[in-house]
N, C-alpha and C positions, 0 to 999 in steps of 0.2 A: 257692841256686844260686850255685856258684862260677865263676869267670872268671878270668885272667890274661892282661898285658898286655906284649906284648913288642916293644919299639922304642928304637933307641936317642938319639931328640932325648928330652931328659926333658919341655918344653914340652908335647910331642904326648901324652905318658903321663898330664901333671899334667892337661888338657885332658879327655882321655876320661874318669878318675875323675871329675873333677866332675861330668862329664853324668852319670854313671852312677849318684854318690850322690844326684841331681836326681830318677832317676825313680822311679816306684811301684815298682818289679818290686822284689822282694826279692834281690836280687845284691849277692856280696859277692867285692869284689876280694882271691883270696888270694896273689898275688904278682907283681912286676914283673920284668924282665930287661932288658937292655942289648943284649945280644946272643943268640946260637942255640943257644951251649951252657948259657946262664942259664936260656932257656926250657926245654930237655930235663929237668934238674933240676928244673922248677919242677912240671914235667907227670907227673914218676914222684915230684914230694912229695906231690901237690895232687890228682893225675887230675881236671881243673876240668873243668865243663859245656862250657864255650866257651874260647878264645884267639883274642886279639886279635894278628894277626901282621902288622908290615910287612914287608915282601918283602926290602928291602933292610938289613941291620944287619953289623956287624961282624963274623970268624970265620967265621961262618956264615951262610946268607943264610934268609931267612926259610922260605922252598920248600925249602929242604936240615932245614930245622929240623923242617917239617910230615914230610916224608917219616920220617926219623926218628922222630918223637915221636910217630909212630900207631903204634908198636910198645909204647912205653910207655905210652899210655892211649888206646887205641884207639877210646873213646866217646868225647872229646874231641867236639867242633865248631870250625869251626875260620871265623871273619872276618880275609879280605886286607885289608890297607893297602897302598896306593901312593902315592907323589908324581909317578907317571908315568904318563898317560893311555896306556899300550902293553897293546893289547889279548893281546899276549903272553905278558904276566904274569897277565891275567886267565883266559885259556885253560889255559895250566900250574897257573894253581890251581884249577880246577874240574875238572882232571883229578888231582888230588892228593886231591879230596873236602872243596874248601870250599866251603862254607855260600852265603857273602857274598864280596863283594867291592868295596870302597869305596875312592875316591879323597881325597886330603887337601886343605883340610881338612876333616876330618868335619863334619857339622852333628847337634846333641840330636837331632832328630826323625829323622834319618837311622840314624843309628847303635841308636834306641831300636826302629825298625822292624825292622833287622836283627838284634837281638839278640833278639827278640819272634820274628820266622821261624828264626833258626840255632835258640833253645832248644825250641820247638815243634816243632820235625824232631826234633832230640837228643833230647827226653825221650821223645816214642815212640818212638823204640829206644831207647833205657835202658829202658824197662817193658817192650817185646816182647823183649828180654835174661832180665829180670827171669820174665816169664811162661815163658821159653823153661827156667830155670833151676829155677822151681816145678813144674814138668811133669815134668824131670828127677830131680828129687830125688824126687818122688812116687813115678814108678814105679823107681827104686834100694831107697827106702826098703821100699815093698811089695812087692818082688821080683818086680816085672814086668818089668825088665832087671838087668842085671848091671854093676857097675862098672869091671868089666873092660873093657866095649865104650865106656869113654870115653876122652878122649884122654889119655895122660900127662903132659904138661904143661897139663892144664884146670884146672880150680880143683878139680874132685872130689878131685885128686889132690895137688896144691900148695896150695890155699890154707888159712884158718884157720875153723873153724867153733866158733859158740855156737847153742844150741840151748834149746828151754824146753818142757815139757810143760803143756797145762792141764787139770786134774782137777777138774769142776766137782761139785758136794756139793748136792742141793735138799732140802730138807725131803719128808719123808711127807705124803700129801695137799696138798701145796703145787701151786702152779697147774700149768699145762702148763710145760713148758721150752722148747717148741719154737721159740717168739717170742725168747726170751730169748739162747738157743743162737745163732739167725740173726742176731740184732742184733750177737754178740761175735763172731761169723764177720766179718760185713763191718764192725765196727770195726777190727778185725784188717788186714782186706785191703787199706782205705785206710789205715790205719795204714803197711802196707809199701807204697803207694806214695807215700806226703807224704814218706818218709825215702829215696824209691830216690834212688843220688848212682853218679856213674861210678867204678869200680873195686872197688864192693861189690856182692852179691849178697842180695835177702833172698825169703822166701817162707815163706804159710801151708800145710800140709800137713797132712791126713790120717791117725795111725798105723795100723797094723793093728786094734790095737783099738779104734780109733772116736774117737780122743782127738785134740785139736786141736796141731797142736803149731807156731811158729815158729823158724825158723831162719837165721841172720847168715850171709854168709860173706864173707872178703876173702881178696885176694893176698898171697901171703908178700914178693913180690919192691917196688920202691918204691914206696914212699907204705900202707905195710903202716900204719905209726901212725897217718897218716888214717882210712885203712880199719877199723882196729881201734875208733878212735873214734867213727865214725859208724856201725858195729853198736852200739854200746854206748851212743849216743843212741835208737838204734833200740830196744832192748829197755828204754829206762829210760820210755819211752813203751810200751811192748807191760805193762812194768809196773802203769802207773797206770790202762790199760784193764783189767786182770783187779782189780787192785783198786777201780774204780767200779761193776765186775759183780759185786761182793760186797756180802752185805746179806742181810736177812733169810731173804728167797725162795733166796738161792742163794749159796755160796762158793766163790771159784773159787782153789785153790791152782795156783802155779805150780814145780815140778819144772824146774831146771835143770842144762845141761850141763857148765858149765864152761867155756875153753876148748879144742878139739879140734884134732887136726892131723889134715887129710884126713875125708874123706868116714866110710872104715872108723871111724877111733874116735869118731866121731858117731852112729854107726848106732850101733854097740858101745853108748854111753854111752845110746840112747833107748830102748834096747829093756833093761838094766839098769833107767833111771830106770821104765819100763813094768812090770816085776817087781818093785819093790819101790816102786810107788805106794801102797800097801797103808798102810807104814809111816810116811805123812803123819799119821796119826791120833794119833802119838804124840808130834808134833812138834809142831804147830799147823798145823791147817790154814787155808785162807782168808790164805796167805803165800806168802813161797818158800822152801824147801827146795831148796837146792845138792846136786849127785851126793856130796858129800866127805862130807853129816852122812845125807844115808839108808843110803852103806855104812856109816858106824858104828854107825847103828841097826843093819844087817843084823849087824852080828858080834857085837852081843850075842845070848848064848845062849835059842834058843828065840823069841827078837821075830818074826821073819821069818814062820815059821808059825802064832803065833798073832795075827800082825796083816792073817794073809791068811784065816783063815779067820773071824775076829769081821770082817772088811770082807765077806767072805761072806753071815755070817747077819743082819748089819745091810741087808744090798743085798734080802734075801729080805725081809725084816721094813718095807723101805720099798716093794719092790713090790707089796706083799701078798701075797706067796707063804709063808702061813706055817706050811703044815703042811711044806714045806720046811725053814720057820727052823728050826721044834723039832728036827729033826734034827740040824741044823747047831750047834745052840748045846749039843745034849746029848754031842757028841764036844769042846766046845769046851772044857768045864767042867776037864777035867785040865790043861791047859795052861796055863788062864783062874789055876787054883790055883797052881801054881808063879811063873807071875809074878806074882800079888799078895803071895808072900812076896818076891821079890826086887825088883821093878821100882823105878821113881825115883818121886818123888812127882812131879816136872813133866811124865814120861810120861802118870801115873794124870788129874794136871788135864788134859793135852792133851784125854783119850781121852773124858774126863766132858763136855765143852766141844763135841765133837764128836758126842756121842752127842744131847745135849740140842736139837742143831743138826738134824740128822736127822730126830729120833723126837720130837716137842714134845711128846708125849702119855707120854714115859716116866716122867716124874717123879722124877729122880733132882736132887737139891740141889747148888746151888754147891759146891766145893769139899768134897763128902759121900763117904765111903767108898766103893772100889769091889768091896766085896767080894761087897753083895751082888745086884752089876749084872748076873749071866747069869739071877738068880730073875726079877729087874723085868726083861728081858727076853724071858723062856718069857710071865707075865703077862702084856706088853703083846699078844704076837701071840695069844693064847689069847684075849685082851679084842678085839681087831683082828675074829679069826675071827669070835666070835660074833655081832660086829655089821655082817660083810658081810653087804648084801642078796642072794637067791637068785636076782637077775636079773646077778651078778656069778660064778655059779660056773662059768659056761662063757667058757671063752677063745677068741678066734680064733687058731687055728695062725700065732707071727708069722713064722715063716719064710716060710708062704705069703705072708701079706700084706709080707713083703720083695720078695718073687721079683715078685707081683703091681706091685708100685709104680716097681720099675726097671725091667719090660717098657713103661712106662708112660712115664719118665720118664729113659730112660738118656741122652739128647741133652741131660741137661742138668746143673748143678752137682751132684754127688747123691753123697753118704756115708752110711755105715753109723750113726755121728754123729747125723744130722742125720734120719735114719728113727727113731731110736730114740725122740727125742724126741717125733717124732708119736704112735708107737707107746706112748708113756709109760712105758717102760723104760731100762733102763741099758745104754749102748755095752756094754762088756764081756759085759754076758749076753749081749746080742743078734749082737756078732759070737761071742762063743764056739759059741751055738745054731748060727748059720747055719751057721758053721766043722764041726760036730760033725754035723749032717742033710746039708749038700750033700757036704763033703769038700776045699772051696776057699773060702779068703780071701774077703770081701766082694770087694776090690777085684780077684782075679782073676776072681771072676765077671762083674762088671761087665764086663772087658776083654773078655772072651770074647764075651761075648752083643754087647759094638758092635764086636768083629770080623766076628761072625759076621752082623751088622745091613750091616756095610760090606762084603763079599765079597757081599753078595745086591746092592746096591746097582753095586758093580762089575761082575757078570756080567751084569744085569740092565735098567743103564739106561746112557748116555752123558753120566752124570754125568763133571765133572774129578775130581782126586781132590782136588783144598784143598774143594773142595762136599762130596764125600763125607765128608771127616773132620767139616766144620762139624755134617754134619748127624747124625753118628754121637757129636757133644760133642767135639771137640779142636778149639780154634783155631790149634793148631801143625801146620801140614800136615810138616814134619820129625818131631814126637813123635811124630802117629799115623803116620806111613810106620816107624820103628822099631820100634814095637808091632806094626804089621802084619807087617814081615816075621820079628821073632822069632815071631810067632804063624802062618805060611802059611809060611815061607823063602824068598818071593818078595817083590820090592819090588809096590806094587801096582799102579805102573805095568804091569809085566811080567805080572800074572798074570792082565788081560784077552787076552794076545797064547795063541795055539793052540800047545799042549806037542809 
C-alpha cells in the first residue's frame, strides 16, 4: 500500500515516516513534496492509496492541490494536516472528499487509526472499481455489450492491456477436475485482489469457450510506468499460480497476449490466442506460450490444421468418445504423413510429451519415433472401447443437464468452465454442443434467462432494483441496469411504470 507525504516543514515529513516505518501495516512511502505542485506530480507518478496533505504549503495550498490531484488519480484517499484548530479548513476538506482530518502535532496511534479507516474505505472502492471493471470486460468480451457504449476517454479506450489464457490439460481417467478447476478460480480471484493498487485495473474472466482467462490493465496518461509495473507484478504471480496447478493430475499452460493498446486489440489478440490454442502441443505445454511464437507456429505450412484436428481426436479419445476418435484420427493420417516428413524434432518431442501426459495408457517411449503414433492411437481407443463397461453406453444429453443446472443455479457464480468439469467433459465441447443445439453462447443464455428471471421479478413484486439484480447474480446494480436495458430498451426503473 502506497502513501505520499506532502508538507513543507521537513521535521513534520521526517516525523510521520518514522511512525509510519513503526507500524504493522505494510505501507510503503513512495514520495515526498514541498509544496502543491511537488504533490500533483507525485500523484500522476505514484497514483498512491492515501496522501498525507497539509493545508497550508507553498505555491499552492494544500485544498488547491487535492482539488486538482483527483483528476490525476482519482482513487487516491486523501488525510488533512493543520497547525490551525479553524473548523473551516476541516469543513472545506471534507467537502473536497477527505478521509481524515488531523491537527499537528500528530501522535503514532492517532495517525495509525487514520490511515487503518482512510485505507479501509479506499480499498473497497478500489475492488468495487475493480469488480465494476470485471463485469465490464465480461460482457464486451462475450458480446453482451458493445464497446462502443463506453466512454472514450475510459480505460477501454486509452489505456494499456496484457492478457493470459489458461488451457488446463488432465490426463484420461484421471480424478474429477472440478475441485481442481474451483481452487485455480479463487486462486486467481484473490490473486487479483492482494495486487488491486490505484490506477490499474485487473480481473478474472470467462472466454467464450469456457477457458479461464486474466487480464491487466493500466492508463496510458501519468504514472503509466507504475501502472505497467504493477500488472506485471500481477501476472508474474498469476504465473507461479498456473504453474503450482501443474503436476501430474493436470497441466495448466498459459497463452499470453502481449502488450495491447485498447480494449479491441485485446479482444483481437484472445480470441486469435483461442484459435490457435491447439498449437500448444507442439510448443510445450504446461508453460507459456506468448501470441508472437503460436503465430509462427501458425505460418508454418499445414500445423494449424493438423494441430487442430489431432487436439480433436485426442479430446475424443480422453473423453471416451471413441468411436468418434476412429473417425477423427482416420481423416488425420494424411496430414499426420506430410508433417512427419517435414516437422522439427522439438515439435515431434513437444507432441510425444503431451500425448503421454494425456493418454498414460498409450505407450509411446521417451523420445521414440512418431511415426507410428496415429496406429497406437486407433489401438488405444479400440483397447479403451472394449473395456467400457455396458453400464456406460448411455449418456445423459449434457446440454439438458446444462440448461437443468443454470435454471437451478443462475443467481450464482456459474460458467460454462466450471459445468463442464462437473459434467467431466472438456469447455470447448461443451460450449461448442450447447452453442450448436440452442443456437446461443453459453453466456447469452445465461443473460437472457436472468433477464428474463428479473422482468418477472419487476412486474411481479416491489422489489428495489439493486435487490432484484442481487438476486438475479449481479452485484453491480449499474452492470445489470445496462444488460437490462440493451436486453428490454427500457431502464428497469421505467419499465414497471404503465406504457
Amino acid at each position: 500500500m502506497k502513501l505520499v507525504i506532502a508538507d513543507d516543514e521537513y521535521p513534520v515529513r521526517y516525523a510521520i515516516k518514522s511512525m509510519i516505518v513503526e507500524m504493522d501495516a505494510a505501507w510503503t512511502v513512495a514520495g515526498e513534496a514541498t509544496n502543491g505542485g511537488e504533490l500533483l506530480r507525485l500523484l500522476a507518478e505514484h497514483r498512491p492509496n492515501v496522501a498525507i496533505v497539509d493545508v497550508r504549503m507553498p505555491e499552492m495550498s494544500g485544498l488547491d492541490a487535492i482539488r486538482e490531484g483527483r483528476k490525476a488519480s482519482p482513487l487516491t484517499k486523501w488525510i488533512i494536516l493543520s497547525g490551525y484548530s479553524d473548523f473551516r479548513y476541516a469543513q472545506e476538506a471534507l467537502k473536497l472528499g477527505a478521509s481524515e482530518y488531523m491537527l499537528k502535532p500528530v501522535r503514532s496511534e492517532e495517525l495509525e487509526r487514520a490511515l487503518y479507516a482512510t485505507y479501509k474505505d479506499g480499498r473497497d472502492m478500489l475492488l468495487l472499481h475493480n469488480e465494476r471493471f470485471g463485469s465490464n470486460l465480461s460482457a464486451l468480451i462475450n458480446g453482451l455489450l458493445s464497446v462502443q457504449a463506453e466512454e472514450r476517454d475510459g480505460i477501454f479506450y486509452t489505456g494499456r492491456f496484457r492478457g493470459a489464457v489458461f488451457e488446463p490439460d488432465r490426463p484420461a481417467g484421471g480424478p474429477d477436475r472440478a475441485a481442481a478447476h474451483g481452487a485455480f478460480y479463487r486462486a486467481l480471484t484473490e490473486c487479483v485482489r492482494a495486487h488491486a493498487h490505484c490506477g490499474v485495473r485487473l480481473a478474472v474472466v470467462p472466454l467464450p469457450g469456457g477457458e479461464l482467462a486474466a487480464v491487466g490493465a493500466w492508463e496510458q496518461a501519468g504514472g503509466q510506468e507504475e501502472g505497467e509495473r504493477q500488472v506485471a507484478d500481477f501476472f508474474g504471480a498469476v504465473l507461479e499460480l498456473a504453474a503450482r496447478a501443474s503436476g501430474a493430475e493436470e497441466a495448466v499452460t498459459v497463452l499470453t497476449t502481449g502488450e495491447c493498446r485498447g480494449f479491441k486489440e485485446l479482444s483481437a489478440r484472445l480470441a486469435r490466442l483461442q484459435q490457435l490454442r491447439d498449437l500448444r502441443i507442439f510448443r510445450g505445454f504446461g508453460g507459456t506460450v506468448d501470441y508472437a511464437e503460436l503465430n509462427g507456429l501458425a505460418e508454418k505450412r499445414g500445423l494449424e490444421p493438423l494441430g487442430r484436428q489431432l487436439a480433436a481426436a485426442l479430446e475424443l479419445l480422453r473423453d471416451g468418445r471413441y468411436l468418434n476418435a476412429q473417425n477423427a484420427l482416420g481423416e488425420l493420417e494424411p496430414s499426420w504423413a506430410a508433417w512427419e516428413r517435414e516437422g522439427g524434432e522439438a515439435e515431434k518431442r513437444s507432441l510425444l510429451r503431451y500425448m503421454r501426459h494425456v493418454l498414460p495408457g498409450l505407450g509411446l517411449a521417451d523420445g521414440g519415433e512418431t511415426g507410428g503414433v496415429p496406429r497406437a492411437l486407433k489401438a488405444y481407443g479400440e483397447r479403451a472401447l472394449r473395456e467400457r463397461q455396458s453400464k456406460e453406453a448411455e449418456r445423459v444429453d449434457p446440454v439438458a443437464q446444462v440448461l437443468r443446472y443454470v435454471e437451478q443455479h443462475y443467481a450464482e457464480e456459474v460458467g460454462i468452465g466450471q459445468i463442464a468439469d462437473l459434467l467431466n467433459v472438456s469447455p470447448s465441447y461443451l460450449s461448442t454442443l450447447f452453442h450448436k443445439r440452442t443456437g446461443v453462447t453459453f453466456m447469452k443464455f445465461l443473460t437472457r434467462l436472468r433477464m428474463g428471471k428479473a422482468e418477472e421479478l419487476l412486474l411481479g413484486t416491489r422489489l428495489q432494483v439493486k435487490q432484484i439484480a442481487e438476486a438475479v447474480g449481479y452485484f453491480s446494480t449499474r452492470h445489470f441496469t445496462k444488460l437490462f436495458t440493451e436486453t428490454y430498451g427500457k431502464y428497469p426503473s421505467d419499465y414497471r411504470k404503465p406504457s
